[in-house]
C-alpha positions in Angstrom: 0.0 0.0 0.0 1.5 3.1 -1.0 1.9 6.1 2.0 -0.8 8.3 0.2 -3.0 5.6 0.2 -2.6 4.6 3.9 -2.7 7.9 4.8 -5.8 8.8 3.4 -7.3 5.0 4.4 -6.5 6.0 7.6 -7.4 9.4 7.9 -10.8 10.3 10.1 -12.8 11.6 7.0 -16.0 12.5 7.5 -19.0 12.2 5.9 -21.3 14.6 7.2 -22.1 18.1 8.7 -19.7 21.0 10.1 -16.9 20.6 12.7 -18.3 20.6 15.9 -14.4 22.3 16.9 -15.1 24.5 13.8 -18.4 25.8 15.6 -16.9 26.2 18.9 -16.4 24.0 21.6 -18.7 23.8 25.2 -16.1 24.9 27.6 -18.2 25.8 30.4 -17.6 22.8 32.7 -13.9 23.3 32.3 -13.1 26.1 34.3 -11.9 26.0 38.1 -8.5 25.2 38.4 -6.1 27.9 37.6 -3.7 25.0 36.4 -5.7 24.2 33.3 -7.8 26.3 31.0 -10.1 25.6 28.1 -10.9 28.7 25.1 -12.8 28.1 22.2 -11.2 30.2 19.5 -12.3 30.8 16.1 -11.4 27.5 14.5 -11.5 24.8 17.5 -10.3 24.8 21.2 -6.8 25.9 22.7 -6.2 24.0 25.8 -3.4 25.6 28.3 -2.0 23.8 31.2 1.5 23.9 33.7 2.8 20.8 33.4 5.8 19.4 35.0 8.5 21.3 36.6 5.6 24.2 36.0 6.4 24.3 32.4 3.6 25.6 30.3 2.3 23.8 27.4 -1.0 24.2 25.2 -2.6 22.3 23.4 -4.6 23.8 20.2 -7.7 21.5 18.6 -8.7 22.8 15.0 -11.6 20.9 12.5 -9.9 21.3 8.9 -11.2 20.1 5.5 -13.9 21.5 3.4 -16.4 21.1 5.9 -14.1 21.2 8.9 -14.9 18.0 9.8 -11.4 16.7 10.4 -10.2 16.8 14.2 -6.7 18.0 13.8 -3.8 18.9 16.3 -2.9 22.6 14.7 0.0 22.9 17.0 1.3 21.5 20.2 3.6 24.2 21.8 5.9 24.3 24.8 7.3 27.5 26.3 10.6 28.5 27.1 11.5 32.0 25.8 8.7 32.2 24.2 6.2 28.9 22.3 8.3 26.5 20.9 6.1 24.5 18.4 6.6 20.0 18.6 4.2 19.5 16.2 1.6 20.8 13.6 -1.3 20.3 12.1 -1.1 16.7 13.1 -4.2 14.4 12.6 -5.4 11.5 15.2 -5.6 8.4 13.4 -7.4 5.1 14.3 -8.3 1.5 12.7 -9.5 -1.5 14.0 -9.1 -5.4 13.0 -11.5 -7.5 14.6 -12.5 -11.3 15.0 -14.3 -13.6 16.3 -13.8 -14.7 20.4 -14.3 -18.7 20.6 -13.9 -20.8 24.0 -10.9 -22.7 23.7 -10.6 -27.0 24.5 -8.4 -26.1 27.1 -10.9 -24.1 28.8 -13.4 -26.9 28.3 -11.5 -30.1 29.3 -11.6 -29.4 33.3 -14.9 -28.7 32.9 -15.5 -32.3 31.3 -13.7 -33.7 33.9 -16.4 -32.2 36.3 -19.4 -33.2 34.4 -20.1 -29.9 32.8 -21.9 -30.3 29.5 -20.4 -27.5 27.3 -23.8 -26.7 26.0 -24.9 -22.5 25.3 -25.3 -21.0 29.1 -21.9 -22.8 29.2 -19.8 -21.2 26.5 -21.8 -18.1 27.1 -20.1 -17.8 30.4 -16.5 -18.6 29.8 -15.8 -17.9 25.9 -14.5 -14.3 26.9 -11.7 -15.7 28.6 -9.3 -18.1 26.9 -5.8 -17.8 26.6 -5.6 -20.1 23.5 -7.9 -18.4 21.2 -6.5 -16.2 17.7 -9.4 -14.8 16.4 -7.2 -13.7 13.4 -5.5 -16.7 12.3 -6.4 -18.9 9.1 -4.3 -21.4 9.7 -6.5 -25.1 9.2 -6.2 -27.2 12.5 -2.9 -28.8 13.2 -1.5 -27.0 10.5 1.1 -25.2 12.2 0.3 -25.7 16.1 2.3 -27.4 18.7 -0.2 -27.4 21.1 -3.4 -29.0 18.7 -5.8 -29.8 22.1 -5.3 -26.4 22.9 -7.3 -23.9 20.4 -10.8 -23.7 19.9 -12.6 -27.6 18.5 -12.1 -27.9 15.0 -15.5 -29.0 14.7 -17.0 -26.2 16.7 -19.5 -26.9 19.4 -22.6 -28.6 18.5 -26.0 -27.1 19.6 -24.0 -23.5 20.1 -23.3 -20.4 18.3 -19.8 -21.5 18.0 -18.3 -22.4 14.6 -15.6 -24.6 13.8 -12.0 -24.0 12.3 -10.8 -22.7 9.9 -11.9 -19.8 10.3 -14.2 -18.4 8.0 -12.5 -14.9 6.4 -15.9 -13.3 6.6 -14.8 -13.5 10.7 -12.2 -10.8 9.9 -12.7 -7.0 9.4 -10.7 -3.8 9.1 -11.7 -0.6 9.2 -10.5 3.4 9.8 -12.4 6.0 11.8 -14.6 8.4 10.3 -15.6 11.1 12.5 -19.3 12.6 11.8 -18.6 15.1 14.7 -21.9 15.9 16.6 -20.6 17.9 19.7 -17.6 19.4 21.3 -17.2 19.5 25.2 -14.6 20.2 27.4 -15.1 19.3 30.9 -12.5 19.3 34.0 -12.8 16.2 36.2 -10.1 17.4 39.1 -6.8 18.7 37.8 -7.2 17.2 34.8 -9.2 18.1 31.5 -10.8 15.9 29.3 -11.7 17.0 25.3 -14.7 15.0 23.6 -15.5 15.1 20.3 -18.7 12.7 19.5 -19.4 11.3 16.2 -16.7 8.4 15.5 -17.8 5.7 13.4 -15.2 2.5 13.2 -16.9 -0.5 11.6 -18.7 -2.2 14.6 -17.8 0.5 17.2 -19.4 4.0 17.6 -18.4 6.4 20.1 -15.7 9.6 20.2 -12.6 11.2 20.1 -11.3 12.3 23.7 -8.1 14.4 24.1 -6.9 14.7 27.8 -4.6 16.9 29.6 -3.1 16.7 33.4 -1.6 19.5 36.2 1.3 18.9 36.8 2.6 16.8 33.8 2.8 17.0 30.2 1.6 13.8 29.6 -1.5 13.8 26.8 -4.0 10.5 26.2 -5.2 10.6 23.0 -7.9 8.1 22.4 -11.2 6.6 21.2 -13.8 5.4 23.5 -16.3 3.3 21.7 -19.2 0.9 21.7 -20.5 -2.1 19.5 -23.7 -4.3 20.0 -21.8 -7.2 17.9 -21.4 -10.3 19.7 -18.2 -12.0 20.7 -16.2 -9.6 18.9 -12.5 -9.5 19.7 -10.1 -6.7 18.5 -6.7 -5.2 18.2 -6.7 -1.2 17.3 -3.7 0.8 16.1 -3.6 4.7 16.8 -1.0 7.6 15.9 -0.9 11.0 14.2 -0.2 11.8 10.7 1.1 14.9 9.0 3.2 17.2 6.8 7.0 16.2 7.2 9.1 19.0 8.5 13.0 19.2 7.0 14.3 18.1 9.9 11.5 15.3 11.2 12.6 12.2 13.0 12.0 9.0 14.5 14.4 8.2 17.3 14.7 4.8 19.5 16.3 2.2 21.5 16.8 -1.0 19.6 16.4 -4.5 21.8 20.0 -4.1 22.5 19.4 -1.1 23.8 21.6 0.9 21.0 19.7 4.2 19.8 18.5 4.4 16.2 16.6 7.0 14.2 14.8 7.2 11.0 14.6 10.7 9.1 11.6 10.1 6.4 14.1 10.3 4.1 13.5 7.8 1.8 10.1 8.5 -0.3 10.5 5.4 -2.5 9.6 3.9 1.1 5.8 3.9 1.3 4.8 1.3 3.6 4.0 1.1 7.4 7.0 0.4 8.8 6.7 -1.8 12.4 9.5 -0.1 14.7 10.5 -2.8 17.7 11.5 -0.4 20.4 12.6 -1.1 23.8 10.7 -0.4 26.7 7.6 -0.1 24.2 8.6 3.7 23.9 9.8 6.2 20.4 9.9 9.5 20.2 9.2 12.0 17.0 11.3 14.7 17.4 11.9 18.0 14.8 13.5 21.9 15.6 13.6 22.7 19.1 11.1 20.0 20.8 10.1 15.5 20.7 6.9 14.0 21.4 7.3 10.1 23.0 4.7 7.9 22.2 3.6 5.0 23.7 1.0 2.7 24.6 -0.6 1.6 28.2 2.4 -0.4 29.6 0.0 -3.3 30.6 -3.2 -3.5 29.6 -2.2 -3.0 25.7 -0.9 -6.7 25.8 -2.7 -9.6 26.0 -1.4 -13.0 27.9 1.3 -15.0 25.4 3.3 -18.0 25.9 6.5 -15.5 25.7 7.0 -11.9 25.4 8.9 -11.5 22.5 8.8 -8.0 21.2 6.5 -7.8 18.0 7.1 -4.0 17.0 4.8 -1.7 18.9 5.4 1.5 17.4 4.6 2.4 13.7 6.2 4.9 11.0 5.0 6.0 7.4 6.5 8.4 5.0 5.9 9.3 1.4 4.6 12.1 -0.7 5.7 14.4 1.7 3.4 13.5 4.5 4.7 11.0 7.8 2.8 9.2 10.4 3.7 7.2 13.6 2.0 5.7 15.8 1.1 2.4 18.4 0.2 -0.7 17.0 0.2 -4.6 17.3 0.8 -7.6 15.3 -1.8 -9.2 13.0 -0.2 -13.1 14.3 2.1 -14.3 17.4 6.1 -14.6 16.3 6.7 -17.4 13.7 9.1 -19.0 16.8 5.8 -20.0 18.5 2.3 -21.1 18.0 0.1 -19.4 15.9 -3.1 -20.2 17.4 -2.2 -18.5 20.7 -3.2 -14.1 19.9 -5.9 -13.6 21.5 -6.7 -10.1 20.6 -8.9 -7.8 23.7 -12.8 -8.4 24.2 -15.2 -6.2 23.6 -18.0 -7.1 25.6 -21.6 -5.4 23.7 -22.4 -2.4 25.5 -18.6 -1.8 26.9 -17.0 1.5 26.4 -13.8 0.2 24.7 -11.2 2.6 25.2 -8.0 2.9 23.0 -5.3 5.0 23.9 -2.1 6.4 22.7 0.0 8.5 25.5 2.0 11.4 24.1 5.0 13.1 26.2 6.3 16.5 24.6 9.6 17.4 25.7 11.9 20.5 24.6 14.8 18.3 23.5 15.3 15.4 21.5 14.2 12.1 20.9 16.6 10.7 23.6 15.2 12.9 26.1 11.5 12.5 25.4 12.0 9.3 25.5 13.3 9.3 29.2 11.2 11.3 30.3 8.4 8.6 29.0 10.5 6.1 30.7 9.2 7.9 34.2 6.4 6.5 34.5 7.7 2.9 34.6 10.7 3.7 36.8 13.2 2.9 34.0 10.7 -0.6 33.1 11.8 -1.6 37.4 10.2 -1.9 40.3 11.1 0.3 43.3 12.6 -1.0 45.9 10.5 -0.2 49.3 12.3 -0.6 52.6 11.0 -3.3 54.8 9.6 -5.5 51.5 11.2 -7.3 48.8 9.9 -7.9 45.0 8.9 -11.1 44.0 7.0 -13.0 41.2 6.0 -16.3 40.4 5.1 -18.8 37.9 8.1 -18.6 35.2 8.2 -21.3 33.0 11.8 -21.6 32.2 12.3 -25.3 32.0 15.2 -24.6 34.7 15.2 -28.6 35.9 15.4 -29.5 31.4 18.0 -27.1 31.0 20.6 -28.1 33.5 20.2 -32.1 32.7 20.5 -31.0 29.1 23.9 -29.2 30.0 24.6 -31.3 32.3 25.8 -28.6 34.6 23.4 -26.4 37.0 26.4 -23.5 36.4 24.2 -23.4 32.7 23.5 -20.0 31.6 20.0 -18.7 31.9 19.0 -15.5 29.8 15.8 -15.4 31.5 17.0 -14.9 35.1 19.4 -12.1 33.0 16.6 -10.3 32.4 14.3 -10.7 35.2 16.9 -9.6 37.3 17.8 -6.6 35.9 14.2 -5.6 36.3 14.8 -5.4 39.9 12.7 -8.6 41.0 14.4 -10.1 44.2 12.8 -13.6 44.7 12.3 -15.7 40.8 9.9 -18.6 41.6 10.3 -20.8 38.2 7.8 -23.7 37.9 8.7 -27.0 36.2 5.6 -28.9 34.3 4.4 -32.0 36.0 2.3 -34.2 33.8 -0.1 -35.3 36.6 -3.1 -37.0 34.5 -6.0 -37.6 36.7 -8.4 -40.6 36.2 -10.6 -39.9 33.0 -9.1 -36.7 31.9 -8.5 -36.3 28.4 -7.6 -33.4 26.4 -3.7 -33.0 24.3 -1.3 -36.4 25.3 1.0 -35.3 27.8 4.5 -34.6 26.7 7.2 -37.4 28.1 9.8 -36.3 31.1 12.4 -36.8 32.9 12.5 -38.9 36.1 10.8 -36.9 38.4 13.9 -36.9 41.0 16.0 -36.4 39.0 14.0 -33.4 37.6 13.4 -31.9 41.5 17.6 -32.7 42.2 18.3 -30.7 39.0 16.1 -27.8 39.5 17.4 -27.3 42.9 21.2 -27.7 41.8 20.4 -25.1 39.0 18.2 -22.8 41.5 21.1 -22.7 43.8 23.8 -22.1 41.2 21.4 -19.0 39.8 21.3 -17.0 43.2 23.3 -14.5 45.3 23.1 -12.5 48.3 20.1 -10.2 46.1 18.8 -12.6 44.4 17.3 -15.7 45.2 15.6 -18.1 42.4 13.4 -20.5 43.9 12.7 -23.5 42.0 8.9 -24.7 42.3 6.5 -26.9 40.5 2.7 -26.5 38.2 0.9 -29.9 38.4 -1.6 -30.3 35.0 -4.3 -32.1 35.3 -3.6 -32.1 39.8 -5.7 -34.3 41.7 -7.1 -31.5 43.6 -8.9 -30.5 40.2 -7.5 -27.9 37.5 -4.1 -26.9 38.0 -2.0 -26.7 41.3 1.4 -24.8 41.8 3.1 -26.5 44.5 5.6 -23.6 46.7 8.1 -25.5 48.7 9.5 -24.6 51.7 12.5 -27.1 51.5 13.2 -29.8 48.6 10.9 -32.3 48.7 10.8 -35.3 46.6 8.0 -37.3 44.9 6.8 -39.4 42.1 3.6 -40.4 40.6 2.7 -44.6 40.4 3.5 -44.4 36.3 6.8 -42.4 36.9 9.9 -45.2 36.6 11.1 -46.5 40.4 13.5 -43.9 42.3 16.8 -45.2 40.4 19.2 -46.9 42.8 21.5 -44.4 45.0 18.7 -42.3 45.8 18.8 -42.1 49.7 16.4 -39.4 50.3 12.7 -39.9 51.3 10.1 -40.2 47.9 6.7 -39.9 48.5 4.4 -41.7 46.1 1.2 -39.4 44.9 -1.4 -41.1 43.5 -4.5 -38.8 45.0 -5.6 -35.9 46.1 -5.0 -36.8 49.6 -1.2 -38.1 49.2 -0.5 -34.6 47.8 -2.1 -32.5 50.6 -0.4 -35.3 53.1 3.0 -34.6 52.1 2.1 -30.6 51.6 1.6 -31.0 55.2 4.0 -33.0 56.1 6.5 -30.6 54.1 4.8 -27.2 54.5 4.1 -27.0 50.7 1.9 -24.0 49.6 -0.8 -24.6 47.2 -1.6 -22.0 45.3 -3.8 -22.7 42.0 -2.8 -20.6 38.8 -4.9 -19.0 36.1 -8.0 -19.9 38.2 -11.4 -19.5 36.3 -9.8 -20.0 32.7 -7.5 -22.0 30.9 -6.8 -25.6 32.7 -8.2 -24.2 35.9 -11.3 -23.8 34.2 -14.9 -24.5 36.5 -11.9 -23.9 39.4 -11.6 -22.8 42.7 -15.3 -22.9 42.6 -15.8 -26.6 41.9 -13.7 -27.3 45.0 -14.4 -24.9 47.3 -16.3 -27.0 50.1 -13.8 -29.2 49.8 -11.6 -30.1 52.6 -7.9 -29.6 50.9 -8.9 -25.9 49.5 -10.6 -25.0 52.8 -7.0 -25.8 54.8 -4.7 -22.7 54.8 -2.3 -25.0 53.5 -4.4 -24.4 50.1 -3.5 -20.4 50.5 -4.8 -18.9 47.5 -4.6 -18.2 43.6 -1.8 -16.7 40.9 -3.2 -13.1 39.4 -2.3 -11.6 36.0 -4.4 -10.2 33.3 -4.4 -10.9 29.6 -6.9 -13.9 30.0 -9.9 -12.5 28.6 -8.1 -8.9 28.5 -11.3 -6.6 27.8 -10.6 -3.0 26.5 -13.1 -1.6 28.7 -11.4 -2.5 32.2 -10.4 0.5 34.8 -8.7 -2.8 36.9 -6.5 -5.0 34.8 -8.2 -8.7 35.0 -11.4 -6.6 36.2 -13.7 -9.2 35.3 -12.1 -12.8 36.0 -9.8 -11.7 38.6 -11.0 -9.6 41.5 -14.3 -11.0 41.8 -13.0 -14.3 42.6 -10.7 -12.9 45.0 -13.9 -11.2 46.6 -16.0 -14.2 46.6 -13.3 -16.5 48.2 -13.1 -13.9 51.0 -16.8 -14.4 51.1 -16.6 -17.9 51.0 -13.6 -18.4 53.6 -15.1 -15.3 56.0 -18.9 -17.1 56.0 -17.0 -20.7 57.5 -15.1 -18.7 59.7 -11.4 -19.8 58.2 -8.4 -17.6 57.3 -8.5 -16.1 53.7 -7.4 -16.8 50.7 -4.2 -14.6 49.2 -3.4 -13.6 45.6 0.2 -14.3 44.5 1.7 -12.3 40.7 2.3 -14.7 37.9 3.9 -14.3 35.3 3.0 -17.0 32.4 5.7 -16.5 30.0 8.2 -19.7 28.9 11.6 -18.3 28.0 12.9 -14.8 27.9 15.8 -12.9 27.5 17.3 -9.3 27.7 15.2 -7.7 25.0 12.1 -9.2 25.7 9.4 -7.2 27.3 9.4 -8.6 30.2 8.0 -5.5 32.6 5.1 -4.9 30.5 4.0 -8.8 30.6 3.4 -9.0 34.3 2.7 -8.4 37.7 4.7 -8.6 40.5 4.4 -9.3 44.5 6.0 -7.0 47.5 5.9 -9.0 50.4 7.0 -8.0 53.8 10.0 -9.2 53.9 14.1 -7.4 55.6 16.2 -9.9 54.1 16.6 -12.3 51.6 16.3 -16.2 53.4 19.6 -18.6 52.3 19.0 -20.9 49.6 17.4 -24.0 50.6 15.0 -22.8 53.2 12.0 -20.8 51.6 9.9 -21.2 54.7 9.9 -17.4 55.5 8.8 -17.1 52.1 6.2 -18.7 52.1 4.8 -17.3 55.9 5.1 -13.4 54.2 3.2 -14.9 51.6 0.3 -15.8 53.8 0.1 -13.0 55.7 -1.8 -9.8 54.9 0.9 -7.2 54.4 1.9 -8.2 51.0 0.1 -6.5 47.7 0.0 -7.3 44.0 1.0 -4.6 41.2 1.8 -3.9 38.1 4.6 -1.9 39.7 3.8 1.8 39.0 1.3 2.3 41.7 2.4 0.6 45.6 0.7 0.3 48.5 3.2 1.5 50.6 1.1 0.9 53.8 -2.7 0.1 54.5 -3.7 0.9 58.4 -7.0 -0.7 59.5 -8.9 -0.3 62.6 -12.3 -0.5 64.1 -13.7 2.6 65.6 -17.2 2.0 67.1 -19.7 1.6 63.9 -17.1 2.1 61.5 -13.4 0.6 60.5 -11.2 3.4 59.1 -9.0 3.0 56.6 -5.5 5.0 56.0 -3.6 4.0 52.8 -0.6 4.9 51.7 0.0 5.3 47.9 2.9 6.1 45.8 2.1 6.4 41.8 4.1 7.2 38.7 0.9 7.9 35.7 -2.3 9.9 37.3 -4.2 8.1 39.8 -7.5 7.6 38.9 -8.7 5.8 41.8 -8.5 4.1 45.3 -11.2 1.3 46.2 -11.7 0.0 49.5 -13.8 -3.4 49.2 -15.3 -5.5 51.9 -17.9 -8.2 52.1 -20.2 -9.5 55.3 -19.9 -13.6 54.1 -22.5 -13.2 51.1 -22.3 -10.3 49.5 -19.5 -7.6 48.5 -19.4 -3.9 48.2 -17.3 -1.1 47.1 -16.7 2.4 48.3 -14.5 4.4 45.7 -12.2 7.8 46.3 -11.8 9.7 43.2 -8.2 10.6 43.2 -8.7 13.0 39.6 -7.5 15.6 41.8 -4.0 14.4 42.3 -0.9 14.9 40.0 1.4 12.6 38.4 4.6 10.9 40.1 2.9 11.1 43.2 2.2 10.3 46.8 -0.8 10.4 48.9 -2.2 9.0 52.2 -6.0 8.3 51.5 -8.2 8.1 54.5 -11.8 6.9 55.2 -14.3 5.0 56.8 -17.1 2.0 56.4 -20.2 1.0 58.3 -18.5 -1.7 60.5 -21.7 -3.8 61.0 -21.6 -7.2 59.5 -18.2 -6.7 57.9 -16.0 -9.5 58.1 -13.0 -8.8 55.4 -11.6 -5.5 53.3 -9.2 -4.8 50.8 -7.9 -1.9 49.5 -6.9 -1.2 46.1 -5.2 1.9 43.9 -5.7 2.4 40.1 -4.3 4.6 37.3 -5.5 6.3 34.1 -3.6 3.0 32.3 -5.0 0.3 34.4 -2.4 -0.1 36.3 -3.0 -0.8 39.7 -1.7 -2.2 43.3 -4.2 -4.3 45.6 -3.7 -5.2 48.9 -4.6 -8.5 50.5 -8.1 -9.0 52.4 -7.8 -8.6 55.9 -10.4 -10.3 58.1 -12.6 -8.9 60.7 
């Protein structure tokens, strides 16, 4: 496709009517704060704010074409000795390519094993959240996948509105925005302003254009929130800017290697999107005196994957004297891995979808808007907080494989390179154990390794991998567990065992082996051993129908069952405030409901990560969520027990890392319990939540927090009815869905 053609394909041309800009803009909600300020003038809206470092900055909107019914960025200034202009006469840009969501096999084979007919009610309440699911991929079954039980059935689900595979190419659809503008409004919510032009049109969704501005930073959020009454419809979007190229116009970045590299639109015999794999998910477009980073949400733009390979996230196009750039993702996984595992965002009918692109002006360069982006992930680290250390779990790395394939545990591991470096101080790997229970079915189970030799190995290699900061504890996911769904086993020491099909303990082997052939030889060792159970993924892929199917059963109810591995991506839906809002934190609320109502100790989340291998390069920040735990010092290798206590008590939170929870203080007070919370944030807060529950039902108080500025801290206080409460939590979110939430504490 040639530049001209993309560019005008993905221009917002409208169809009807005059600018809504162009007629002048509803500013009378936006006054109020003498930070920010809204004008209409005589061809749009000029938006003036102090941002960081009490730099001024403005903003002007402008409707151009014949019937001024093209939103357009006429200049984006920064002062310093007078208005230095970063860019002109820019215009948003937005497509979609869309899909359709299917339930996957792996979703539905626990829930076979439990009796569950996978009739409509069925897939109508799990098809939203499968990991293996790639709504744009043609490939014909088994045709290029690894993992063939996995994806959706081939032959579709009988007596449902799900259709087989392959997929039919009247599934897939692209399309560009086209703005019909209908009004303009600027309205301040706090110290921030928000810019809404309605009249979008974008093949199944229907919504508008929103610019926003903060106090106290120069960050920008251009976006498209949206609608569609389609059904199952799952989606990737692309956004950017387009305009004129300027002599002196370019695109500047950090390769994987971390080496900077630029493009100046020089070439015009170049005239197709270019993807531009940048690390840290971060370019700049810089020209004259001034750069604009942009980027997408560090999370939520990224769906679960089975590694987190960097597919290009950033766009460029030049030709015929015009350039774009832009945010985008890839059409299909990398060709290294398994096509039918992309699973796109939901969009849930009726949902405002939102799709954002940040944009950070900067008088400087490239280099230094690019920085300056960096902020707001800490450098892609997690701050270290006195008193806690940084931990995450569930990394499949094959660590036990890898050392018998070396034959050495001193064996190189790229992946604990790069997880270390993003200042993590406790790895928890898992090795796979092929635990079949009676009658399962689903994909054959792959063969391994004797299992001692396996649990010798990944302790050697553990052990080998760790020093005085960083400690890489070597733990175990059991498919197809005994308990039901999938179990992660936490040890507290090395602990030895082996199923009735694995081959006899081979001769030399001196240590106790326990023999697991149930559910209750696992929880008697667990005991025995002070194991941790924790189940991952719970509610979708092989956990499926899980915790809920077992939880009146004795093993889950013991606190040696202490809770369930977090992360979004699942069933990602564009419309969340709270990253996993739908699967996620409401079955963390209704096991405090269950556990509160018998009167036992709660359950705890625990960060997981999902991916298989990694290495420096890889984005390994933005694909997961990490656990502080309360915690002075590191434990030695070898004894994990402390570990594992922090882990069950209530002081530890999950996050995404920009937004802690530095402290939570609660206390009963008569009729009420009053909460103090301590929160540190890098993007604007949108949000604290406190959440609580009497044993049945659950409710939510929410503090606005649209009145604080950017890289941030705030203690947060209020107060609930105390009556019939028996558990809270407390919880912080940001304008990216990013987010930090405490553990429920019981009353």
């Amino acid at each position: 496709m040639s530049i001209s053609k993309y560019l005008l394909a993905a221009s917002p041309l409208a169809l009807l009517g005059h600018s809504a800009l162009a007629a002048g803009c509803d500013v009378s909600a936006s006054t109020g704060d003498a930070r920010l300020s809204a004008a209409s003038t005589q061809d749009g809206l000029m938006l003036e704010w102090t941002g960081s470092g009490n730099q001024k900055l403005r903003l002007a909107l402008a409707g151009v074409g014949a019937e001024g019914d093209r939103p357009v960025i006429r200049s984006l200034d920064l002062w310093q000795d007078g208005w230095q202009t970063v860019i002109r006469n820019a215009e948003p840009t937005f497509s979609v390519k869309t899909g359709l969501r299917r339930m996957s096999n792996q979703q539905m084979q626990p829930l076979r094993e439990l009796g569950v007919p996978i009739d409509q009610a069925v897939l109508d309440k799990y098809r939203w959240e499968p990991f293996w699911d790639a709504p744009l991929d043609m490939h014909k079954p088994g045709e290029r996948s690894r993992f063939g039980g996995n994806p959706p059935p081939a032959a579709g689900v009988p007596g449902t509105d799900q259709t087989g595979l392959p997929r039919d190419k009247a599934e897939v659809a692209e399309a560009t925005a086209r703005f019909v503008p209908m009004a303009c409004v600027a309205r301040r919510e706090g110290s921030r302003i928000t810019v809404d032009l309605a009249g979008v049109k974008m093949g199944a969704f229907e919504g508008k254009l929103r610019f926003t501005i903060y106090a106290g930073s120069h960050l920008i959020r251009q976006e498209i929130l949206a609608t569609t009454s389609r059904k199952w419809l799952a989606y990737k979007f692309t956004a950017g800017l387009r305009m004129a190229k300027e002599p002196d116009a370019a695109v500047a970045w950090r390769d994987n290697g971390g080496n900077w590299q630029a493009d100046r639109f020089a070439s015009a015999a170049d005239t197709t999107e270019v993807p531009l794999v940048a690390r840290n998910r971060v370019a700049a477009y810089q020209q004259g005196y001034g750069a604009l980073a942009f980027f997408p949400e560090p999370h939520k733009f990224f769906w679960a994957r089975e590694v987190a390979i960097n597919m290009g996230y950033q766009w460029i196009a030049k030709g015929d004297g015009q350039i774009g750039f832009g945010i985008r993702q890839n059409d299909t996984e990398d060709d290294s891995e398994d096509p039918a595992n992309w699973a796109l965002y939901n969009a849930r009918p009726g949902t405002v979808q939102r799709m954002p692109m940040f944009l950070l002006p900067t008088l400087g360069n490239g280099r230094d808007a690019v920085a300056n982006a960096l902020r707001f992930t800490r450098d892609d680290t997690y701050k270290p907080l006195p008193g806690y250390k940084v931990l995450n779990h569930h990394y499949h790395t094959d660590l036990a494989e890898r050392v018998l394939a070396h034959g050495t545990p001193d064996v190189r591991i790229p992946d604990l390179v790069a997880m270390k470096a993003t200042g993590i101080n406790i790895v928890s790997l898992v090795d796979s154990v092929m635990f079949t229970a009676p009658g399962a079915g689903g994909p054959p189970r792959r063969a391994q390794a004797d299992p001692v030799d396996l649990i010798n190995a990944a302790f050697a290699g553990a052990a080998a991998q760790s020093d005085d900061g960083f400690l890489v504890w070597p733990n175990q996911e059991v498919f197809g567990s005994p308990l039901g769904g999938h179990t992660d086993l936490l040890f507290a020491h090395k602990v030895l065992w082996r199923k009735p099909s694995d081959p006899a303990p081979k001769a030399g082997v001196t240590d106790k082996v326990y023999q697991i052939a149930s559910a209750t030889d696992l929880t008697d060792m667990a005991k025995a051993e002070g194991i941790m159970f924790t189940m991952p993924h719970p509610r979708t892929k092989g956990s499926t129908g899980f915790p809920d199917a077992m939880k009146d059963r004795d093993y889950f109810l013991d606190p040696q069952f202490a809770g369930v591995g977090l992360r979004w991506g699942m069933g990602l839906d564009g419309s969340e405030e709270r990253l996993c809002e739908f699967r996620c934190w409401p079955l963390m609320d209704d096991m405090s409901n269950w556990m509160s109502a018998k009167k036992l100790p709660l359950k705890r989340s625990i960060s997981i990560s999902e991916v298989r291998h990694m290495g420096p390069g890889d984005d390994v920040y933005g694909s997961q969520p990490v656990t502080y735990i309360k915690m002075d010092r590191l434990p030695k290798f070898g004894d994990f027990s402390t570990i594992i206590t922090a882990l069950k008590a209530d002081s530890s939170f999950w996050t995404t890392g920009e937004v802690l929870l530095r402290d939570v203080r609660l206390a009963r007070d008569g009729k009420v319990i009053r909460i103090a919370a301590d929160v540190e944030w890098t993007f604007p807060l949108e949000f604290v939540e406190v959440v609580y529950g009497d044993g049945q039902k659950t409710y939510t108080k929410r503090i606005n927090a649209d009145d604080q500025v950017a890289e941030s801290k705030f203690t947060f206080t209020t107060d609930i009815p105390a009556k019939g409460v028996k558990w809270v939590r407390v919880g912080a979110w940001d304008i990216a869905s990013n987010g930090a939430v405490g553990q429920p504490v019981a009353f």
